[in-house]
N, C-alpha and C positions, 0 to 999 in steps of 0.2 A: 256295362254299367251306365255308359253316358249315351244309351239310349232310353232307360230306365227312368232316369231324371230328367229328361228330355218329354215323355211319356205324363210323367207325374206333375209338373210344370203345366205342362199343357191342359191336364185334366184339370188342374186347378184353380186356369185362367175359365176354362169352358165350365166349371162348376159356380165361382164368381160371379161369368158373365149370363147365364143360366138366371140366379139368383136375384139378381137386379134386374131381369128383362132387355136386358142389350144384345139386337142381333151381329153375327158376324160382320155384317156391313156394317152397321151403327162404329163398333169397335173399329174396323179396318179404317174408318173412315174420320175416327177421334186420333188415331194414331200416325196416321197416315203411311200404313200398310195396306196391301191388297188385302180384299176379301180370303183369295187363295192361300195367304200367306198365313192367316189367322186360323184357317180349319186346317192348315198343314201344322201349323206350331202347337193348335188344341189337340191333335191327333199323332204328336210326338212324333213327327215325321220329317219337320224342322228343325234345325235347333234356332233357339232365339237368342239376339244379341241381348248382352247386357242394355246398352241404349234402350231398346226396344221393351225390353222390360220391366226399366223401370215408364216408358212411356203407356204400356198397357196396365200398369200398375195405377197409373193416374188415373188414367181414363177409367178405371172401373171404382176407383174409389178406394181404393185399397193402399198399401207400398207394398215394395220388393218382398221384406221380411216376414211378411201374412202369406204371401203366395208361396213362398218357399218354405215354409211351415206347414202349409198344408199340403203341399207339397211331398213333403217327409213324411205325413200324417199325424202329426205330432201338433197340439194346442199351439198357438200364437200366444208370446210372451205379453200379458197386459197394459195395457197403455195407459201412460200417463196420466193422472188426473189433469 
């Protein structure tokens, strides 16, 4: 299972960062993670720290609770006015 979620995390940093135009580098290098680190984490083959994620969270413009929503595949609760 916590490859699974590991897997899904990933795909929905790399779908994020996809959507916005930010390459691996661009992020590796907002976060200060290695490149390797960010195509290991997008392709669930990392796991990622929490630290880390909420820092890749930033960087792509997002927080924690959108990635991990889509994550689940499930909508992102709407945000505040």
């Amino acid at each position: 299972m916590a490859d699974e979620v590991y897997s899904r995390v990933g795909a929905a940093i790399r779908s994020r960062r996809d959507s916005i135009g930010l390459t691996q580098s661009s992020l590796a290098g907002m976060t200060g993670l290695k490149r390797t680190s960010i195509t290991n984490i997008e392709s669930g083959g990392q796991a990622i720290l929490l630290h880390q994620l909420i820092e890749v969270a930033r960087a792509l413009g997002t927080d924690v609770a959108e990635l991990l929503s889509d994550a689940e595949g499930i909508a992102p609760p709407p945000r505040a006015a």
